[in-house]
TIVOKOL-702834 format. One record per residue (C-alpha): z, y, x; residue number from 1. Coordinates in nm, 3 decimals, decimal comma. Layout:
residues N
{c3 = Z; c2 = Y; c1 = X; i = NUM}
...
end
This chain:
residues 346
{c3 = 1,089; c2 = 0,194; c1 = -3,595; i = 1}
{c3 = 1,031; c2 = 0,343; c1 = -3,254; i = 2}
{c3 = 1,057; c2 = 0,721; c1 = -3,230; i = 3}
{c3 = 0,795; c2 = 0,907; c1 = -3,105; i = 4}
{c3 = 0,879; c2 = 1,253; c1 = -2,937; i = 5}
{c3 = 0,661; c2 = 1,509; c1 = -2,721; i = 6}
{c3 = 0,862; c2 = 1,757; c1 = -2,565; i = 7}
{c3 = 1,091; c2 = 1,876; c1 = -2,324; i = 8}
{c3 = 1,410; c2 = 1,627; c1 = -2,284; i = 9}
{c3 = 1,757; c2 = 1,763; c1 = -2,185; i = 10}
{c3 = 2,128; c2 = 1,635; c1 = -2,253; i = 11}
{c3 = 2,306; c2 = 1,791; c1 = -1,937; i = 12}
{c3 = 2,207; c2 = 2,086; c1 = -1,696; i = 13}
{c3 = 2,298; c2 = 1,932; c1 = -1,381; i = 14}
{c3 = 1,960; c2 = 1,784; c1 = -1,234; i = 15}
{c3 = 1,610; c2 = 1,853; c1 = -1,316; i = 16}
{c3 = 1,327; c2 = 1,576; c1 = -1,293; i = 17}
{c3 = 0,931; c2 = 1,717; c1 = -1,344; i = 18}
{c3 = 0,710; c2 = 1,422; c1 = -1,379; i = 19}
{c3 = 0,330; c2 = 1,612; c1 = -1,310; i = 20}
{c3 = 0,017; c2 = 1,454; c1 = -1,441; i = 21}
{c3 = -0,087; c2 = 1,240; c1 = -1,129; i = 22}
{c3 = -0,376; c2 = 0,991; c1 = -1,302; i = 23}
{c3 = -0,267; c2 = 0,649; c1 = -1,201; i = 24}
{c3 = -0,061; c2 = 0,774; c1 = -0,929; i = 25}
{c3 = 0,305; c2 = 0,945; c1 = -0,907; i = 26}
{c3 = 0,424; c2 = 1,308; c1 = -0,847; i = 27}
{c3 = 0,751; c2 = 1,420; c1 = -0,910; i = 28}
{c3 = 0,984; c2 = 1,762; c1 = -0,856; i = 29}
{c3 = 1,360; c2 = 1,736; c1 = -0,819; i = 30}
{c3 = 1,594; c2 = 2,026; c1 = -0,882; i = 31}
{c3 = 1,930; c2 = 2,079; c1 = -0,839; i = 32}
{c3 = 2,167; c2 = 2,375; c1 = -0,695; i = 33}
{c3 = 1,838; c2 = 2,611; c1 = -0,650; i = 34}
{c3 = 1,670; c2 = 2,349; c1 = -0,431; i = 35}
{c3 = 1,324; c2 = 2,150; c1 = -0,491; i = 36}
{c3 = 1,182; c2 = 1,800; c1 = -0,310; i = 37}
{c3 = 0,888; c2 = 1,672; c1 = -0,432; i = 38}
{c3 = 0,831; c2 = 1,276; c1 = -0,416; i = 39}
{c3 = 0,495; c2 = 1,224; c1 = -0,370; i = 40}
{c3 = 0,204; c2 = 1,436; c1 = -0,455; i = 41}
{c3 = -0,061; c2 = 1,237; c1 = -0,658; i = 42}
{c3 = -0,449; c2 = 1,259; c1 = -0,599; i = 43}
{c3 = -0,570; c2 = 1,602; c1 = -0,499; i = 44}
{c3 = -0,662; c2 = 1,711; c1 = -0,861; i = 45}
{c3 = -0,259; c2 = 1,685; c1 = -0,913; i = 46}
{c3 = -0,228; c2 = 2,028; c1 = -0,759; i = 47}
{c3 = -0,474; c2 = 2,194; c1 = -1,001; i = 48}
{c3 = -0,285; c2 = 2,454; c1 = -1,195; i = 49}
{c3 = -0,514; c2 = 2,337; c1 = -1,494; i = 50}
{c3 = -0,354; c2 = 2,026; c1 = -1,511; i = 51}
{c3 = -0,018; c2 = 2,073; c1 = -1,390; i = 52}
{c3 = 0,029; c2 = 2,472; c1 = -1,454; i = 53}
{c3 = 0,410; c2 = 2,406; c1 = -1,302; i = 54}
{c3 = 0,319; c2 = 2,247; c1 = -0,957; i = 55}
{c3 = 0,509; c2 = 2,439; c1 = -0,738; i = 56}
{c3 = 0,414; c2 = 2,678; c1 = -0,468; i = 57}
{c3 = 0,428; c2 = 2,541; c1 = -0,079; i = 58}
{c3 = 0,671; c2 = 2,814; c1 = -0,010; i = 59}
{c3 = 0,906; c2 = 2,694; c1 = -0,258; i = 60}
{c3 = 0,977; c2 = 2,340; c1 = -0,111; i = 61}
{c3 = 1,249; c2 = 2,247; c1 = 0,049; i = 62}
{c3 = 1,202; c2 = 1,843; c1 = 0,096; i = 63}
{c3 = 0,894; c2 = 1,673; c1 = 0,093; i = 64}
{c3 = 0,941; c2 = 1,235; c1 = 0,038; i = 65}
{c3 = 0,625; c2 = 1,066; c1 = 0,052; i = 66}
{c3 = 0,691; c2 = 0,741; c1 = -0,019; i = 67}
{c3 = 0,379; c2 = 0,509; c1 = 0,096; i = 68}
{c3 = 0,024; c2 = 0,613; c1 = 0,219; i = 69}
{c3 = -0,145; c2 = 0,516; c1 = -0,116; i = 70}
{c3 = -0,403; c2 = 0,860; c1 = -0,179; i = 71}
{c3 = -0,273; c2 = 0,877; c1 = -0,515; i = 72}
{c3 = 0,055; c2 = 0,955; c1 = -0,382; i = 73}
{c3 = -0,053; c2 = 1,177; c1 = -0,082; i = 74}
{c3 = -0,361; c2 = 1,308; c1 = -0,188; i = 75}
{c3 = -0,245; c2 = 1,656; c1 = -0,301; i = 76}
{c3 = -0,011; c2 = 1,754; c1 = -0,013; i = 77}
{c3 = -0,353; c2 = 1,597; c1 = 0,188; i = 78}
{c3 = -0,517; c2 = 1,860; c1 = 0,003; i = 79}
{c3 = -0,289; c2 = 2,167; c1 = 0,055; i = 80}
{c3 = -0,243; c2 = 2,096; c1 = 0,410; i = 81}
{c3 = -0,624; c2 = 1,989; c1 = 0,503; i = 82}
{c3 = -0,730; c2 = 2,395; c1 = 0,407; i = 83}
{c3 = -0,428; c2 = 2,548; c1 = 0,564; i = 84}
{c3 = -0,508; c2 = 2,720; c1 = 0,846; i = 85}
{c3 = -0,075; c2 = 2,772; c1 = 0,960; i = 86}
{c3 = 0,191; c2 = 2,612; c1 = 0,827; i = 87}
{c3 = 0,198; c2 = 2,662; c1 = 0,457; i = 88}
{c3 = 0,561; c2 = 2,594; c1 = 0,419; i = 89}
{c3 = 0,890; c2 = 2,775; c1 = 0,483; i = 90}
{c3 = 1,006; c2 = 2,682; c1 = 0,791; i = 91}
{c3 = 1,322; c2 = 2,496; c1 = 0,712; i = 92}
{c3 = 1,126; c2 = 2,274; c1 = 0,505; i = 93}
{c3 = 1,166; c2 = 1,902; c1 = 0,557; i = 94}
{c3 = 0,898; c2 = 1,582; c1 = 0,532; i = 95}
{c3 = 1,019; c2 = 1,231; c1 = 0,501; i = 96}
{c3 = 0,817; c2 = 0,929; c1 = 0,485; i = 97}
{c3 = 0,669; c2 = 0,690; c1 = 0,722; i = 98}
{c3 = 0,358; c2 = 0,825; c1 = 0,867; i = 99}
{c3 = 0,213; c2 = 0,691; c1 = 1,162; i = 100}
{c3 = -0,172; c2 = 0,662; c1 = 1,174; i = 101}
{c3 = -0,137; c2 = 0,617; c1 = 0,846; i = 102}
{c3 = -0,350; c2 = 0,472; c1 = 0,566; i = 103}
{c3 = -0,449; c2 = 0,578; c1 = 0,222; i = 104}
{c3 = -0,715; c2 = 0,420; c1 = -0,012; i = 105}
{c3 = -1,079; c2 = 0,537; c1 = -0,041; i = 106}
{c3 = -1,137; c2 = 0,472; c1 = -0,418; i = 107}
{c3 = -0,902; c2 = 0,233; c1 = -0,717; i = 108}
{c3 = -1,026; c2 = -0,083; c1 = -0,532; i = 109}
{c3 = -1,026; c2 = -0,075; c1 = -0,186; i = 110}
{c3 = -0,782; c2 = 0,024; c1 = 0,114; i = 111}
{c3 = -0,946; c2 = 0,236; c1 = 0,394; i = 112}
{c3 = -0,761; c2 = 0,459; c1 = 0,689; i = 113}
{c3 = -0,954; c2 = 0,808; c1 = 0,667; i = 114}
{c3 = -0,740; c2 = 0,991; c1 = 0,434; i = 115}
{c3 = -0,463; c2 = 0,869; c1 = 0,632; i = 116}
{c3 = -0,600; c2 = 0,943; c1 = 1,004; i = 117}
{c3 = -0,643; c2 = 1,244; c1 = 0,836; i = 118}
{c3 = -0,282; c2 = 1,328; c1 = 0,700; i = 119}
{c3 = -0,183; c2 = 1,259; c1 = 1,062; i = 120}
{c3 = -0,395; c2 = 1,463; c1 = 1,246; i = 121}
{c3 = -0,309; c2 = 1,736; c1 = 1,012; i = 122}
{c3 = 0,037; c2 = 1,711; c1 = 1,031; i = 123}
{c3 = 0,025; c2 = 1,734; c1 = 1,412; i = 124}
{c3 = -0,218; c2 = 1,997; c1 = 1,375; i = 125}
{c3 = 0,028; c2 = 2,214; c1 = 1,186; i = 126}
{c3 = 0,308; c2 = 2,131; c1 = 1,356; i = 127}
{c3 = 0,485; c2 = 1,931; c1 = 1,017; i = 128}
{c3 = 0,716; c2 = 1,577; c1 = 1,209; i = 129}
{c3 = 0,770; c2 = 1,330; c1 = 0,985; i = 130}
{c3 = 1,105; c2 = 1,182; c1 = 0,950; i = 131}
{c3 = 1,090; c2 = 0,808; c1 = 0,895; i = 132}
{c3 = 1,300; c2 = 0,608; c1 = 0,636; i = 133}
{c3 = 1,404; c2 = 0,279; c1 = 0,615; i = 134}
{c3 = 1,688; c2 = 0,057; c1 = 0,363; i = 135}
{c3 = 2,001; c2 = 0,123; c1 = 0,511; i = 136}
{c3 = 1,952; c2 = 0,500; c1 = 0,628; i = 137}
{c3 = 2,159; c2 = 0,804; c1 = 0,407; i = 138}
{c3 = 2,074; c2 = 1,147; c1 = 0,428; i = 139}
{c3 = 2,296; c2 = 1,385; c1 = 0,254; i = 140}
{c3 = 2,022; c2 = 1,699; c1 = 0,110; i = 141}
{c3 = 2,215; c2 = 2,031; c1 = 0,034; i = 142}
{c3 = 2,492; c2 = 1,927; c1 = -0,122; i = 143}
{c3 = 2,267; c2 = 1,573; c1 = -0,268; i = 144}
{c3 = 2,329; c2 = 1,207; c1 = -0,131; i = 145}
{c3 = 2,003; c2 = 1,001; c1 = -0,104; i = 146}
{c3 = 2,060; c2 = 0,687; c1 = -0,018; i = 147}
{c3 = 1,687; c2 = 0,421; c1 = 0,077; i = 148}
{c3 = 1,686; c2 = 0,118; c1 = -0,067; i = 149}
{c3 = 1,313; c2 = 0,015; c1 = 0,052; i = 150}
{c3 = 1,117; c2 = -0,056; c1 = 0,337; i = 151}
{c3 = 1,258; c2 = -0,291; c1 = 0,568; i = 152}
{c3 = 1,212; c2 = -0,216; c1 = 0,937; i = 153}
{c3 = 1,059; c2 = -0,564; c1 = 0,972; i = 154}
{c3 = 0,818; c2 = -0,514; c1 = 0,736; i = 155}
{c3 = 0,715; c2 = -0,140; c1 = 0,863; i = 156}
{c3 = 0,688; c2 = -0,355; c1 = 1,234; i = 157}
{c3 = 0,395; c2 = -0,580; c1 = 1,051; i = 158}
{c3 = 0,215; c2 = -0,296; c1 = 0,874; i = 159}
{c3 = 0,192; c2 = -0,111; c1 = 1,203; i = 160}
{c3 = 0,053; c2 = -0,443; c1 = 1,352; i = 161}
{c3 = -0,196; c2 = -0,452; c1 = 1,059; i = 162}
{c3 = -0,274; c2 = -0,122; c1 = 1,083; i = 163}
{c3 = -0,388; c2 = -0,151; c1 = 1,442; i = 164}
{c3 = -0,607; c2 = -0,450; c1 = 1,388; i = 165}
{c3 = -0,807; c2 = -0,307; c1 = 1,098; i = 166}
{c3 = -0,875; c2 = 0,031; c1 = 1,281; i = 167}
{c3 = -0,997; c2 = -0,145; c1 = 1,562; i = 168}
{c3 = -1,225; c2 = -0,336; c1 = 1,354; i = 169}
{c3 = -1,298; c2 = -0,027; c1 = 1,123; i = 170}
{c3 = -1,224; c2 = -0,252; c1 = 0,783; i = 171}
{c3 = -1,105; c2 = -0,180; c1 = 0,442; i = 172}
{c3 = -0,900; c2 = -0,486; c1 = 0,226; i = 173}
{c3 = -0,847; c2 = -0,520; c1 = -0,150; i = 174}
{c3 = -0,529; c2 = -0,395; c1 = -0,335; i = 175}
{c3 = -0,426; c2 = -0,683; c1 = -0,526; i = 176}
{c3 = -0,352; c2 = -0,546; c1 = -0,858; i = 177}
{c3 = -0,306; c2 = -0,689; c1 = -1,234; i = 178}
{c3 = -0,521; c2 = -0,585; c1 = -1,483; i = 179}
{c3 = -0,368; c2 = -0,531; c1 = -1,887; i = 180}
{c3 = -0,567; c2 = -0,626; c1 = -2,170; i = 181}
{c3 = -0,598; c2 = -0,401; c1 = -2,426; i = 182}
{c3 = -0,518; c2 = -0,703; c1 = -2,657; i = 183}
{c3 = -0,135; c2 = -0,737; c1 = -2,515; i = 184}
{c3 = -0,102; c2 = -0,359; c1 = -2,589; i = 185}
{c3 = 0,081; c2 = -0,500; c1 = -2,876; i = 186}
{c3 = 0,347; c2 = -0,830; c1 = -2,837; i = 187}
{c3 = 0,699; c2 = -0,952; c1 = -2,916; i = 188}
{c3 = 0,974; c2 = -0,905; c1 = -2,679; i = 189}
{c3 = 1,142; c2 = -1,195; c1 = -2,598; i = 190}
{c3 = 1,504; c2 = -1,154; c1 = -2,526; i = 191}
{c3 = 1,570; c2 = -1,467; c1 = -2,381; i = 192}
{c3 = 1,316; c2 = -1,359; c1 = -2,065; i = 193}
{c3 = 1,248; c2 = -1,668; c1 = -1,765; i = 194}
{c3 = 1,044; c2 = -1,434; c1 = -1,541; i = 195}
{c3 = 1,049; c2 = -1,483; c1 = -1,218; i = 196}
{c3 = 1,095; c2 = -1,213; c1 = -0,921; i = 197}
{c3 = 0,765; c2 = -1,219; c1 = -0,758; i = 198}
{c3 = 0,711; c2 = -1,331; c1 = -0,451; i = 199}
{c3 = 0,697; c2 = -1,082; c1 = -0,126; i = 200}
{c3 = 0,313; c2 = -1,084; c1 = -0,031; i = 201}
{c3 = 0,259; c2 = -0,935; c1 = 0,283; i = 202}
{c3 = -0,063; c2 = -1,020; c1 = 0,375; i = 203}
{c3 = -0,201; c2 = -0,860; c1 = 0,074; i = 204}
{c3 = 0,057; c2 = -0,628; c1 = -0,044; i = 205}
{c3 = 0,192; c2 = -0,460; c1 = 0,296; i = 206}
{c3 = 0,139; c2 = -0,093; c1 = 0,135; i = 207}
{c3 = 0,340; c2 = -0,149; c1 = -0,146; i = 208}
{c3 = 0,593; c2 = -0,363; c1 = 0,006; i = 209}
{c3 = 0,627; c2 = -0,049; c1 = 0,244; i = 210}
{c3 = 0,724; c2 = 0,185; c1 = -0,020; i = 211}
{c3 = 1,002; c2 = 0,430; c1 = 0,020; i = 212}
{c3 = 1,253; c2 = 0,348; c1 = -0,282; i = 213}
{c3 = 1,563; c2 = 0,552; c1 = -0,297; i = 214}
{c3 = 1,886; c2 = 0,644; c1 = -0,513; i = 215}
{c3 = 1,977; c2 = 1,007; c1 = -0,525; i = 216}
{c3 = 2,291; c2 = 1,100; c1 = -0,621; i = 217}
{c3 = 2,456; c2 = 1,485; c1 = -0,655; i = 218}
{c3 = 2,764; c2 = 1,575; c1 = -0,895; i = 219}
{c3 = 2,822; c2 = 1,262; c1 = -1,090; i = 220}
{c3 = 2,458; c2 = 1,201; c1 = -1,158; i = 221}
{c3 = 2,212; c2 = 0,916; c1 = -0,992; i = 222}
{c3 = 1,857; c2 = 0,887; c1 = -1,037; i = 223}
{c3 = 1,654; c2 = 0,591; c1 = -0,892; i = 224}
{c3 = 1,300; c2 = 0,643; c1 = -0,756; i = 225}
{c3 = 1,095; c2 = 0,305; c1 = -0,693; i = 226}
{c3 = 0,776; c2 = 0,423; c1 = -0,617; i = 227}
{c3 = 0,564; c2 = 0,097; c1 = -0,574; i = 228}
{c3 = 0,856; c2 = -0,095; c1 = -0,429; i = 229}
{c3 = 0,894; c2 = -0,494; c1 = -0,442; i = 230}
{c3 = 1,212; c2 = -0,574; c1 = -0,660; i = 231}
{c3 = 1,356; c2 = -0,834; c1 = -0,461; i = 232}
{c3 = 1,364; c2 = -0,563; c1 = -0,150; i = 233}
{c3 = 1,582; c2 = -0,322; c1 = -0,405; i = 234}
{c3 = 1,786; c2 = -0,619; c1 = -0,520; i = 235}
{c3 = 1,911; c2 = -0,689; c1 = -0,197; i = 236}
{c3 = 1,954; c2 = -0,357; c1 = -0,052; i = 237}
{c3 = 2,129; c2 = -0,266; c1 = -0,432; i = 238}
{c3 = 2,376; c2 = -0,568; c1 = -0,347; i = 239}
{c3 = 2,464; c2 = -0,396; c1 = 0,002; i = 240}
{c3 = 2,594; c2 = -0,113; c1 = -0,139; i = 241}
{c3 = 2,782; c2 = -0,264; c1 = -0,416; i = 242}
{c3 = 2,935; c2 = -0,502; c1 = -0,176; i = 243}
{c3 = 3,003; c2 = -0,153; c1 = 0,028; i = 244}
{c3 = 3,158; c2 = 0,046; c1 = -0,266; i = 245}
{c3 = 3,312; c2 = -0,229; c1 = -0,420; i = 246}
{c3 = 3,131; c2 = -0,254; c1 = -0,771; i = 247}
{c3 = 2,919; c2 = -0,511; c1 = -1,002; i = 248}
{c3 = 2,667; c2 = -0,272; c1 = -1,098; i = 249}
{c3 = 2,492; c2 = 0,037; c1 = -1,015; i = 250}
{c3 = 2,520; c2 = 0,294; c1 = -1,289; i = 251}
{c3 = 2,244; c2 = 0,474; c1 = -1,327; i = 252}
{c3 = 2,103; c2 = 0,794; c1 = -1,564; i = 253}
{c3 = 1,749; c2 = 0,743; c1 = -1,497; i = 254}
{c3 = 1,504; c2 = 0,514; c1 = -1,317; i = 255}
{c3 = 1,162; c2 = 0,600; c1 = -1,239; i = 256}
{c3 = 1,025; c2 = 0,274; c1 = -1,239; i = 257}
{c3 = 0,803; c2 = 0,090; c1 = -0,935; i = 258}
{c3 = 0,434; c2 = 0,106; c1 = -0,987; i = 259}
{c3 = 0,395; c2 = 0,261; c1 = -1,310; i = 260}
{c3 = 0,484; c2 = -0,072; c1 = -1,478; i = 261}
{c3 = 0,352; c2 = -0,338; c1 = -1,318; i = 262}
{c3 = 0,506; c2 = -0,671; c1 = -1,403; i = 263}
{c3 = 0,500; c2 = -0,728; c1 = -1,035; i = 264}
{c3 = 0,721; c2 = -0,456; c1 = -0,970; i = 265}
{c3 = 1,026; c2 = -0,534; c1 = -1,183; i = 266}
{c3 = 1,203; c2 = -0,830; c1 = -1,229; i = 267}
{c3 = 1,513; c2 = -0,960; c1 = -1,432; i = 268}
{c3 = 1,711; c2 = -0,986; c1 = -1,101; i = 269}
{c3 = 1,665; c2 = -0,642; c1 = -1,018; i = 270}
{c3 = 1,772; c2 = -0,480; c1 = -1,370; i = 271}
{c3 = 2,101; c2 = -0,736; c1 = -1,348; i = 272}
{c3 = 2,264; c2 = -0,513; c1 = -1,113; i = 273}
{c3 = 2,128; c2 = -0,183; c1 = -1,249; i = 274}
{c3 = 2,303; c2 = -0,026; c1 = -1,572; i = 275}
{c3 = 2,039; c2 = 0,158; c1 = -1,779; i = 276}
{c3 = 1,857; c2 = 0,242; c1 = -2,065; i = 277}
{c3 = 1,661; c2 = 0,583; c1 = -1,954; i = 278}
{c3 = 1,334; c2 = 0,513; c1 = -1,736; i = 279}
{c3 = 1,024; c2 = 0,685; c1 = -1,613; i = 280}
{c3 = 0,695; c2 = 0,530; c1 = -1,682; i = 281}
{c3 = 0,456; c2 = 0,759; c1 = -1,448; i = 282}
{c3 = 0,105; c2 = 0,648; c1 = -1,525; i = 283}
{c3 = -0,241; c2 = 0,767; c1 = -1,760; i = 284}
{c3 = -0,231; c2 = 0,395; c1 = -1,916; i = 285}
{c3 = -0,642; c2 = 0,414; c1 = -1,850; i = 286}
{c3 = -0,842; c2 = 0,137; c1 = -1,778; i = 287}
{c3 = -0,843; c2 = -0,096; c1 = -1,552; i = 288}
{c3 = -0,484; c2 = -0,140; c1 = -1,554; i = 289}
{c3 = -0,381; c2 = 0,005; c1 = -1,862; i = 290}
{c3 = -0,010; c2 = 0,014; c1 = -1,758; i = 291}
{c3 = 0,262; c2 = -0,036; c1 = -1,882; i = 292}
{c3 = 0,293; c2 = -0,432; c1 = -1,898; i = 293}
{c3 = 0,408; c2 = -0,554; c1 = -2,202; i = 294}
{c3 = 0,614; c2 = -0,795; c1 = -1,980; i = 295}
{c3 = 0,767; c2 = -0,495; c1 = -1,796; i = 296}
{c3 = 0,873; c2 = -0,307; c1 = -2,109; i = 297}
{c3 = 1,021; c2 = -0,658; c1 = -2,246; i = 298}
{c3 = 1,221; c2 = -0,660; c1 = -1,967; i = 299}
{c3 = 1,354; c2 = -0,322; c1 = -2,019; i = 300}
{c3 = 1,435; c2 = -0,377; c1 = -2,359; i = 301}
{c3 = 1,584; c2 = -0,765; c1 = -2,308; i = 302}
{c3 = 1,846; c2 = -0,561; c1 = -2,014; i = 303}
{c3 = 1,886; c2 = -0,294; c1 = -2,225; i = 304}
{c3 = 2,035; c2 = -0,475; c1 = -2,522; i = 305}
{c3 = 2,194; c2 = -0,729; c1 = -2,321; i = 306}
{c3 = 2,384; c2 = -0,468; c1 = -2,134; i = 307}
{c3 = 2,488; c2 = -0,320; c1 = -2,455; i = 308}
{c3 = 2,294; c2 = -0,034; c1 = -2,551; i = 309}
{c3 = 2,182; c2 = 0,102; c1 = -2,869; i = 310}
{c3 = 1,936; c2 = 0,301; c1 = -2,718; i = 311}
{c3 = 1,671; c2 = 0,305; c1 = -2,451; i = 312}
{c3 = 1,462; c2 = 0,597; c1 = -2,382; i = 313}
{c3 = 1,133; c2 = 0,530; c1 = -2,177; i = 314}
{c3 = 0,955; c2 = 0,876; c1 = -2,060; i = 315}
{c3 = 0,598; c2 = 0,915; c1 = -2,015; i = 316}
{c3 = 0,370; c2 = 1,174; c1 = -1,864; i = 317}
{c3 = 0,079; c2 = 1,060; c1 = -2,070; i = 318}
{c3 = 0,065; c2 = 0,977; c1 = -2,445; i = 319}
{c3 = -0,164; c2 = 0,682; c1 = -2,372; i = 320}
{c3 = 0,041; c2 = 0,512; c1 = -2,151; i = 321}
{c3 = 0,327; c2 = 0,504; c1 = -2,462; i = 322}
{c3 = 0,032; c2 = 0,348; c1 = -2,689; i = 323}
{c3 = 0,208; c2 = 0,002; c1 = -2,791; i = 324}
{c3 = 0,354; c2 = -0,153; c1 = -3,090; i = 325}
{c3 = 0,624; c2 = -0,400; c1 = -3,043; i = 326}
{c3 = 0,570; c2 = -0,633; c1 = -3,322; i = 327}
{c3 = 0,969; c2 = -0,733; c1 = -3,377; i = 328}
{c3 = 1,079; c2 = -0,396; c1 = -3,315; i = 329}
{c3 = 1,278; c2 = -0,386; c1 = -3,621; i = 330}
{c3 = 1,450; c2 = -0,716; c1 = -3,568; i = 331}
{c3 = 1,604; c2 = -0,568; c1 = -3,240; i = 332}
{c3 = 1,942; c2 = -0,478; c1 = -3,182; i = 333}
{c3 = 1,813; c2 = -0,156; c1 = -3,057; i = 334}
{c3 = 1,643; c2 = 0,202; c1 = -3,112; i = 335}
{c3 = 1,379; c2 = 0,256; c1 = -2,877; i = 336}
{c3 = 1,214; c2 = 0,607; c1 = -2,788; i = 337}
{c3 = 0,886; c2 = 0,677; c1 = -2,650; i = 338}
{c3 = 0,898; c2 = 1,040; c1 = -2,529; i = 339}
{c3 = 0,603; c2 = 1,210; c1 = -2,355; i = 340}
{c3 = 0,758; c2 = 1,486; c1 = -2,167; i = 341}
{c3 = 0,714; c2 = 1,724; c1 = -1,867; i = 342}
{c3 = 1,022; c2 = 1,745; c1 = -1,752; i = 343}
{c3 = 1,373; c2 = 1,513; c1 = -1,759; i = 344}
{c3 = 1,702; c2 = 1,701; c1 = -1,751; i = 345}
{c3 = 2,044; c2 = 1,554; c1 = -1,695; i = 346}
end
């Protein structure tokens, strides 16, 4: 049987996780040792006290990540910033992500480069510099060690060189992106999984491929965050720093898993080298896509029991998105929890 829980999760008070009502997009708050970075700030209507009565306050912040130009993952902090007439934030405050003329989508569909113009020109305008990231780079945050695992320089190099061709011709391009039916809401998880890892697509998937992806780390605890990141760029930049600290796998207490369960973004390969059974599935579940993919949550279930758990917890900001039977639940070697929850606490 698989439990079903709504509330507040804790099992150490170490590191705090917030996972805000974003839509179809992502917004997170991390806490630890009195300080708070948000990773990414969902479509404007994240900020609304109505929905998310905890967002915090600007002058709270002390990190900002924003890990791609997708508007529902800048589209808040676009938002706060775009009626500020000074800087709204403390002045030690800190911005990463990779923002140069940047672009942001215009509706679910289509991939434009106002919103991110825009961010841009309001950064500059308030005086906010945006400190790049790419795989390879550490940055140690108050006492914290964040480590990116996603983009790769090359990569950034071709979505500038994209980015300058379609704002010269003034063009938007499609987000390829799956669609879930409704009818595979409930399956069978096969444990002996032959999925592939997708290919890289850059010609239509540049944004995502581009995605910020990190592992933070601070007193014994490590949290991925994947936003939309390819797997096979994680993999590999997960094998680097193995190789570099000498160990098989990277043990992890909680993954917040690349675009909000796409099968695209998660792939056998990537969950060999990762030990865990605690993820983050930040998504409303509504149509089109009704994420999760029942091929995603396989795979976290197949790992999971193959890496010798008896449990595996998968969080949700939105009961919807947890609205799935798995139809030989009870012949698995496992007890699986879907928890809707504000807020994740190691």
């Amino acid at each position: 049987m698989i439990r079903f829980i709504v509330l507040i999760i804790s099992w150490m008070t170490n590191m705090k996780i917030t996972i805000f009502k974003a839509g179809k997009g992502d917004s997170l708050l991390v806490e630890w040792n009195n300080n708070k970075m948000l990773v990414d700030s969902g479509t404007p209507s994240t900020i609304n006290k109505k929905k998310n009565h905890n967002f915090p306050s600007t002058e709270c912040l002390d990190f900002c990540i924003f890990t791609h130009i997708d508007y529902d993952h800048i589209g808040g902090f676009l938002k706060i910033i775009s009626k500020s007439e000074v800087n709204p934030f403390k002045k030690e405050m800190v911005i990463y992500g990779n923002c140069f003329q940047n672009i942001s989508i215009d509706n679910d569909e289509f991939v434009g480069f106002k919103h991110g113009v825009l961010l841009q020109d309001e950064l500059i305008r308030l005086g906010l510099d945006s400190n790049r990231m790419i795989s390879g780079n550490f940055f140690e945050l108050n006492g914290a060690l964040l480590t990116v695992l996603s983009p790769e320089r090359q990569h950034l190099d071709l979505l500038l060189e994209k980015w300058d061709g379609h704002i010269k011709s003034n063009e938007s391009f499609k987000i390829e992106n799956e669609y879930v039916s409704v009818n595979d809401k409930e399956f069978y998880v096969e444990l002996v999984n032959e999925s592939l890892t997708p290919m890289l697509d850059l010609e239509n998937d540049i944004i995502n491929v581009t995605s910020i992806a990190f592992l933070f780390e601070h007193e014994r605890k490590r949290v991925m965050f994947l936003a939309d990141s390819h797997p096979k760029i994680v993999y590999d930049n997960v094998k680097k720093l193995l190789d570099c600290r000498g160990e098989k796998f990277l043990d992890v207490d909680l993954i917040k898993l690349s675009h909000h369960g796409s099968r695209y973004n998660t792939s056998n390969e990537l969950l060999s080298v990762l030990k865990c059974n605690r993820f983050i599935i930040s998504t409303d579940g509504s149509e089109p896509y009704n994420h999760p993919h029942h091929q995603t949550l396989s795979m976290l279930i197949a790992s999971a029991i193959d890496q010798g758990f008896e449990d595996l917890y998968l969080y949700f900001n939105y009961e919807r998105a947890s609205d799935f039977i798995i139809l030989n639940e009870d012949n698995l070697n496992i007890k699986i929890y879907k928890i809707v929850c504000v807020e994740v606490i190691l």
